[in-house]
C-alpha positions as CSV (number, residue, x, y, z in Angstrom):
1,X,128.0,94.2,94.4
2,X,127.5,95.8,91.4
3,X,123.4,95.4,91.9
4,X,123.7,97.4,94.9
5,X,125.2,100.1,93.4
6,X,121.9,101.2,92.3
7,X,120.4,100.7,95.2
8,X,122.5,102.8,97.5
9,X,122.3,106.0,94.6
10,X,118.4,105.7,95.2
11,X,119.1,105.8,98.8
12,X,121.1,108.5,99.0
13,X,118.8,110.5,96.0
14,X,116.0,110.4,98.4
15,X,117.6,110.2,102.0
16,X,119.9,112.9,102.0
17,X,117.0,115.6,100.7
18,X,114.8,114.1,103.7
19,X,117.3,114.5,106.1
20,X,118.6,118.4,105.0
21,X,114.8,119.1,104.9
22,X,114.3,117.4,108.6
23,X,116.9,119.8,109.4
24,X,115.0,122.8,108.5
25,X,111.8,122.1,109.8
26,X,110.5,122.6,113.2
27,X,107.7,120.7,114.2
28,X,106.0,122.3,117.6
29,X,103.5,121.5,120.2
30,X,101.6,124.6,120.8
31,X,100.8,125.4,124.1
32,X,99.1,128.3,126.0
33,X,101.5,128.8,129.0
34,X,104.7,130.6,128.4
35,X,107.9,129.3,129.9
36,X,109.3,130.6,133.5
37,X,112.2,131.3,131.5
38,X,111.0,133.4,129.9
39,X,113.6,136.5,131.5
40,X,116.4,134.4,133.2
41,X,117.6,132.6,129.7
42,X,119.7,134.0,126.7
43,X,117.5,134.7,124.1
44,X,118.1,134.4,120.1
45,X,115.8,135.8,118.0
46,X,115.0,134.4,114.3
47,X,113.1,137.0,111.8
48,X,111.4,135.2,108.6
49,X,109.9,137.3,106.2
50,X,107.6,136.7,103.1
51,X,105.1,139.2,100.6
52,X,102.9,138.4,97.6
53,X,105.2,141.2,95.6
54,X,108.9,140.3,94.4
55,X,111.0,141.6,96.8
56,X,115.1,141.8,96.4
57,X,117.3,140.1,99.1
58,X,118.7,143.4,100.0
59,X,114.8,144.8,100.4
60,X,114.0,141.8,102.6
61,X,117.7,142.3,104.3
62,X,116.4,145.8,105.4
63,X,112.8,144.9,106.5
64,X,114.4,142.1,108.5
65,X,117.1,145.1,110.1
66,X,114.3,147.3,110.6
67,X,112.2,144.8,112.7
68,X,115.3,143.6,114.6
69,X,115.7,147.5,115.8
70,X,112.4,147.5,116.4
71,X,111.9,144.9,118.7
72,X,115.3,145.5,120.4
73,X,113.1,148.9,121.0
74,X,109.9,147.8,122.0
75,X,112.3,145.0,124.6
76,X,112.9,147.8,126.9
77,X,109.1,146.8,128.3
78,X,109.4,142.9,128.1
79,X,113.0,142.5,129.7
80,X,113.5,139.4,127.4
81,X,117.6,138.7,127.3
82,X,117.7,139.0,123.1
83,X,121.3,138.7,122.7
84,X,121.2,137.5,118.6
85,X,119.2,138.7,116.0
86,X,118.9,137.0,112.6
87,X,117.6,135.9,109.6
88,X,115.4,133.1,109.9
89,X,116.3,131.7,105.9
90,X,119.9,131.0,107.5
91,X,118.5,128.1,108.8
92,X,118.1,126.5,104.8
93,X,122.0,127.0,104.0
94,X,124.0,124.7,105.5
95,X,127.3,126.5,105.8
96,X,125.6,129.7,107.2
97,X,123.3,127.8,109.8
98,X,126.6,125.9,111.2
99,X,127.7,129.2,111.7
100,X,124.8,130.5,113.5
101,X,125.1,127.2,116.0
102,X,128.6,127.9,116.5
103,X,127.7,131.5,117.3
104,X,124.3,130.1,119.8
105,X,127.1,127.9,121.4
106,X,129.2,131.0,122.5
107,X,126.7,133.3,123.8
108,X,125.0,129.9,125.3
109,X,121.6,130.4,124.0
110,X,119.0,128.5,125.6
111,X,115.5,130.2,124.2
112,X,114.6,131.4,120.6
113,X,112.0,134.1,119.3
114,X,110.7,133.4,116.2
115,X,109.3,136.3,114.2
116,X,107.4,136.0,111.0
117,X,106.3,138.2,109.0
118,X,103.5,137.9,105.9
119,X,103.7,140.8,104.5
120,X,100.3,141.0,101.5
121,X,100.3,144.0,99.3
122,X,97.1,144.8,97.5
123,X,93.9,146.5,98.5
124,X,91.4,144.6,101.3
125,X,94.8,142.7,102.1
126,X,95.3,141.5,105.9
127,X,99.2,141.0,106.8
128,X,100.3,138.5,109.7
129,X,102.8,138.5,112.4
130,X,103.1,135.5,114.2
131,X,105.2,135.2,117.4
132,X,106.5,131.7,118.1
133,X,108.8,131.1,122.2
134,X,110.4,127.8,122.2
135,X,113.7,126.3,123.7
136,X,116.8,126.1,122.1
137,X,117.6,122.2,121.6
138,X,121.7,123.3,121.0
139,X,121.9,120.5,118.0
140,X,122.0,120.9,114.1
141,X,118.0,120.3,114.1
142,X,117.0,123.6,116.3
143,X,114.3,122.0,118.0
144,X,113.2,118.6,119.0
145,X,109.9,117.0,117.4
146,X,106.9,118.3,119.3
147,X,108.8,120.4,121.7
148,X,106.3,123.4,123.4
149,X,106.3,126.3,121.7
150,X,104.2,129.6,122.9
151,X,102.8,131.6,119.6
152,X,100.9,134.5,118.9
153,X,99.6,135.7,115.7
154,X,98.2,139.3,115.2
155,X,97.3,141.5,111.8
156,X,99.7,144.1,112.7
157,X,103.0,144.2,114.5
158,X,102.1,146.8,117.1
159,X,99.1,144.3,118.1
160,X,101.4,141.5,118.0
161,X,103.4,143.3,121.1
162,X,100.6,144.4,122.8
163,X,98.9,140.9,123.2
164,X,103.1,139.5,124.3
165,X,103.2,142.2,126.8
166,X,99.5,141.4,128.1
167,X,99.9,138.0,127.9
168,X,103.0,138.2,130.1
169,X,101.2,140.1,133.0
170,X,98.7,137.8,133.5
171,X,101.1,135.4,135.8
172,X,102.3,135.8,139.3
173,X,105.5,138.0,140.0
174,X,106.9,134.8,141.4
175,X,106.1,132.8,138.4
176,X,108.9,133.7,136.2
177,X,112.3,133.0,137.4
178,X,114.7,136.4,138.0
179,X,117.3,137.3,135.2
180,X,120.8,137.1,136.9
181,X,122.2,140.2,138.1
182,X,125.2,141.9,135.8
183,X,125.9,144.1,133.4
184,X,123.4,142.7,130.1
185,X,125.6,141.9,126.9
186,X,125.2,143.6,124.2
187,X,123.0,142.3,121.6
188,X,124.5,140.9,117.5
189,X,122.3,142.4,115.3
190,X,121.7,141.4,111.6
191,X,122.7,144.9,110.8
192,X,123.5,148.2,112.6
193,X,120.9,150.0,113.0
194,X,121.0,153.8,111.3
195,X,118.4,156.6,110.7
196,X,116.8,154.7,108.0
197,X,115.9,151.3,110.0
198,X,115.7,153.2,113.6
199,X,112.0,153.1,114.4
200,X,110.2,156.7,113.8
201,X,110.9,158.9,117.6
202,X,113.7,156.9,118.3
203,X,117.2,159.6,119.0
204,X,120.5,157.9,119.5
205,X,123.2,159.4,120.8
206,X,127.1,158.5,120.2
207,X,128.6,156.0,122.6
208,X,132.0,157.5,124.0
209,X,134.2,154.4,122.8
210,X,137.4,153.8,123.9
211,X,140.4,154.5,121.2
212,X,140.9,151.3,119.4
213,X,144.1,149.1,119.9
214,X,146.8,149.1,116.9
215,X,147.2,145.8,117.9
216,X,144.0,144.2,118.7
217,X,143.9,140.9,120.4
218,X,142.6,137.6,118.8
219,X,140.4,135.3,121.3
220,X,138.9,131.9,119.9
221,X,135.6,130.7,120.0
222,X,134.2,128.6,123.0
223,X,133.7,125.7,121.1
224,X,137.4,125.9,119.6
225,X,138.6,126.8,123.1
226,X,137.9,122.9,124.1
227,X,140.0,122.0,121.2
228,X,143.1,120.3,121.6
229,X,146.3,119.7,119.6
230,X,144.4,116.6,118.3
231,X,141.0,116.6,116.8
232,X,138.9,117.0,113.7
233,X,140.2,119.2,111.0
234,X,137.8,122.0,110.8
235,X,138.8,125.7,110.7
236,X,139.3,127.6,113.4
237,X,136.9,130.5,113.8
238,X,137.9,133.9,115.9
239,X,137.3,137.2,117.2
240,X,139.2,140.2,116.6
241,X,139.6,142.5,119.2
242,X,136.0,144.2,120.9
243,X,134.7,143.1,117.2
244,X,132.4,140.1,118.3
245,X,131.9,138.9,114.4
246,X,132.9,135.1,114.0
247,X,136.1,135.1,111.7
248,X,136.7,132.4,109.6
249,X,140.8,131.7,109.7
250,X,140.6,129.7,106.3
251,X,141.5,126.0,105.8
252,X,145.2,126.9,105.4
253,X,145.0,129.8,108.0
254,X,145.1,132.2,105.2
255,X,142.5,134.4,106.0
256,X,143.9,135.3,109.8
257,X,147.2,135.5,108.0
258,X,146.5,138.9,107.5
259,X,145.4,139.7,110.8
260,X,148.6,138.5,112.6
261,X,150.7,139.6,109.4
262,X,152.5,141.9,112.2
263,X,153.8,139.2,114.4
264,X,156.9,137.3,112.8
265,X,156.8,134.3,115.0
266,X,152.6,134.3,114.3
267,X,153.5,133.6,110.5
268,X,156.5,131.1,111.2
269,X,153.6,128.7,113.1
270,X,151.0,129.6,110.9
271,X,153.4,128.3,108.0
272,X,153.7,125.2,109.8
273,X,149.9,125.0,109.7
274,X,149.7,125.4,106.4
275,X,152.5,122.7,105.8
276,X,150.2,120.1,108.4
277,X,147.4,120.8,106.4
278,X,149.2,119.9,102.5
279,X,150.6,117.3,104.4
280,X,147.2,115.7,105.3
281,X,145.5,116.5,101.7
282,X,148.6,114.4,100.6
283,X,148.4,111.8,102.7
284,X,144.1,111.3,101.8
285,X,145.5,111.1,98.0
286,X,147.6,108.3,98.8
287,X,145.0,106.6,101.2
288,X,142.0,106.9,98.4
289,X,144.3,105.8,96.0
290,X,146.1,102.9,97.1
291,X,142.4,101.7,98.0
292,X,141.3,102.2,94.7
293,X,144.1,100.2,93.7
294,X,143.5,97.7,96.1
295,X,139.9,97.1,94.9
296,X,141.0,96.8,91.0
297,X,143.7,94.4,92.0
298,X,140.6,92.7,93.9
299,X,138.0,92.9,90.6
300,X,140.5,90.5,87.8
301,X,139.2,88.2,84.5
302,X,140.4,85.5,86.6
303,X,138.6,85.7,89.2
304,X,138.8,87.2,92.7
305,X,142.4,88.4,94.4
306,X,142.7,89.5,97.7
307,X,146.1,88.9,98.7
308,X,148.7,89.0,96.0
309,X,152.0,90.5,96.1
310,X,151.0,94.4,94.3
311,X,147.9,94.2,97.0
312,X,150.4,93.4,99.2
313,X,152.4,96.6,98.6
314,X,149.1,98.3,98.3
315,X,147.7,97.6,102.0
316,X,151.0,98.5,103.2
317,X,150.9,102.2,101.5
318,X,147.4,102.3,103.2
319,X,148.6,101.5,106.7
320,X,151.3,103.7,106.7
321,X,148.8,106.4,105.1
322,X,146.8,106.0,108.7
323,X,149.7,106.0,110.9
324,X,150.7,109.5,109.2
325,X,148.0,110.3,109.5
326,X,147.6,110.4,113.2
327,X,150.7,111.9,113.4
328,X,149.3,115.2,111.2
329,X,146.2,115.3,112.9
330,X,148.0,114.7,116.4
331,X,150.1,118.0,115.4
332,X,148.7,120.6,113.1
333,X,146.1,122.1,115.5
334,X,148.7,123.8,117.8
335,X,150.6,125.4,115.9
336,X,147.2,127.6,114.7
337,X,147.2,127.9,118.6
338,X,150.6,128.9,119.2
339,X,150.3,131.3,115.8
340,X,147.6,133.3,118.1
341,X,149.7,133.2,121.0
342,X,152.7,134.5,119.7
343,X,150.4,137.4,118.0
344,X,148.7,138.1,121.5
345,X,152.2,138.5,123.0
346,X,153.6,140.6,120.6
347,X,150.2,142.7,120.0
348,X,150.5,143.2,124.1
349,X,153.8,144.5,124.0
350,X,153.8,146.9,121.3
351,X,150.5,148.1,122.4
352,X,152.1,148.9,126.0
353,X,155.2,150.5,124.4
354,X,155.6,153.7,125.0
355,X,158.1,156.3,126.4
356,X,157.4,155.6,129.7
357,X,158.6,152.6,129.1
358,X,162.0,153.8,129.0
359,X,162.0,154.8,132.6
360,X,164.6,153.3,134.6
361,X,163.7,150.8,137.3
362,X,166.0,152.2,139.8
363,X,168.8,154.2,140.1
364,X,171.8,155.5,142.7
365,X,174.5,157.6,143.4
366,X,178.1,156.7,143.2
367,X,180.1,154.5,141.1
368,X,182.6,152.3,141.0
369,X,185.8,153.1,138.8
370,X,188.8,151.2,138.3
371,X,188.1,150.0,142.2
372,X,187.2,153.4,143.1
373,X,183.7,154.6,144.2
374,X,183.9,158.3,142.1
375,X,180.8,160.4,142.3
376,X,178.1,159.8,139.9
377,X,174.4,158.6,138.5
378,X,173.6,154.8,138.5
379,X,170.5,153.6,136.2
380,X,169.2,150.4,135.8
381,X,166.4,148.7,133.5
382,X,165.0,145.7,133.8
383,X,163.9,144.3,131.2
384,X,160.9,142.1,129.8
């Protein structure tokens, strides 16, 4: 055993860099004919940038906004359904790219844009802009190995739309398929746009936006929608009211603790979360452990042990680990479900309180007195 030790640190030294770096590349089959698509599917769009000078993140954060603007512009004449817009350099940090998936999973994107930009300062120096259309494979890798992939590449930006719009004209009005009819969503940009990363012409005017809720409602993402009191023991991830950002409610629920803070009966479950979740980091202590202790009851001078009485105990501990366990995992998720619920009840009552709902819901005339009917004023409420 102890010669496979070795081994399996080589392995995983070389394998797990091969496989986060499989991850990140897309390998593509170029082809000539763009999809029929190319209107009817969800759209994300993926913006990479890169220049011969040093650039800042927050530089390259604003070039990347500006373009996203841009082509949200310059979409009015392609009719493409671009309903994400991001930076393509998610797509090398795991924890942000999981993110992104989750958030491709609840607008159900099916298409991507890919737009990268080389950006070469310096005089005589030629920039590119390439243009890359390809499916949406809705797993961790993007795309599959040598899926099709339509791509354009052009000096400048402007040309680079041009060519996409002439390209597109070239087929048959019955070639593509029709976008389906309703109300487009709004698209996520990287950033919102403002005077400084609103292409030059462009005037906006102020949306007339209703007045926000004091309460605003918590809905859960699609994916943890299909979740149910069992499961894996991710976080939960939410939206808050007409805000469509992805929330992260914390490992313990701490972070949407402040968001239901309100709601009484919201914090009593979400305390019961937080208790499920100790309860299951204790109960992986004792399960690690008592195998660790297994094992170095196993590895003696004497020779090999497998079944003596402290291993004995040991596998016991172990078992009874799993079947709590089960319990824990079989539990904790609805209470984080119940701590929503009892916000979104509370949140829609106080945010439909108001005088006139002290109205009465009926009222007569006459009463009865000591077995008399005297004149007089009934009201009634119902309540709720």
């Amino acid at each position: 055993m102890k010669k496979l030790l070795p081994l399996l640190f080589f392995f995983l030294l070389f394998a797990v860099p091969a496989a986060v770096q499989a991850q990140t590349n897309m390998q593509l089959k170029f082809v000539r004919d763009l999809p029929k698509n190319l209107f009817s599917a969800r759209t994300a769009v993926l913006i990479g940038y890169a220049s011969n000078v040093e650039t800042t993140p927050e530089e390259d954060a604003r070039i990347i906004s500006k373009f996203s603007t841009q082509l949200l512009t310059d979409n009015q004449n392609l009719g493409i359904q671009m309903l994400h817009f991001a930076d393509k350099n998610i797509l090398l940090q795991p924890a942000k790219k999981n993110v992104l998936l989750r958030q491709y999973d609840s607008l159900k994107i099916e298409n991507l844009l890919l737009l990268d930009i080389t950006d070469i300062k310096g005089a005589g120096a030629v920039g590119s802009y390439v243009l890359t259309h390809t499916a949406f494979n809705r797993r961790i890798t993007i795309t599959s190995p040598n899926q099709k992939a339509f791509v354009l590449q052009a000096e400048t930006y402007e040309k680079l739309i041009r060519n996409f719009i002439q390209a597109t004209k070239q087929y048959s009005p019955h070639y593509f398929e029709e976008a389906p009819a309703g109300s487009p969503l709004k698209p996520a940009l990287t950033a919102e746009p403002n005077q400084q990363t609103l292409p030059a012409g462009t005037q906006t005017t102020p949306e007339k936006t209703a007045k926000p809720l004091a309460y605003p409602l918590i809905s859960r993402t699609a994916e943890d929608v299909q979740r149910g009191n069992g499961g894996p023991t991710r976080n939960f991830y939410y939206y808050l009211g007409a805000d469509q950002r992805e929330r992260n409610a914390g490992f313990f629920g701490q972070h949407i603790r402040k968001d239901v803070a309100a709601s009484p009966e919201a914090l009593k479950e979400l305390d019961k979360y937080r208790n499920y979740k100790i309860g299951y980091l204790v109960e992986r202590t004792v399960f690690v452990s008592s195998v660790i202790l297994y094992a170095n009851e196993v590895l003696q001078d004497e020779g090999y042990v497998y079944f003596n009485d402290r291993q004995k105990v040991y596998l016991g501990i172990a078992a009874g680990s799993l079947l709590v366990n089960v319990l824990i995992l079989r539990n904790t998720n609805q209470h984080m479900l119940r701590a929503i619920d009892e916000y979104n009840a509370f949140a829609t009552i106080k945010n439909n309180s108001s005088f006139h709902k002290f109205k009465p819901s009926g009222f007569g005339f006459g009463t009865f007195y000591d077995r008399k009917v005297v004149p007089g004023i009934t009201l009634n409420w119902q309540l709720r």
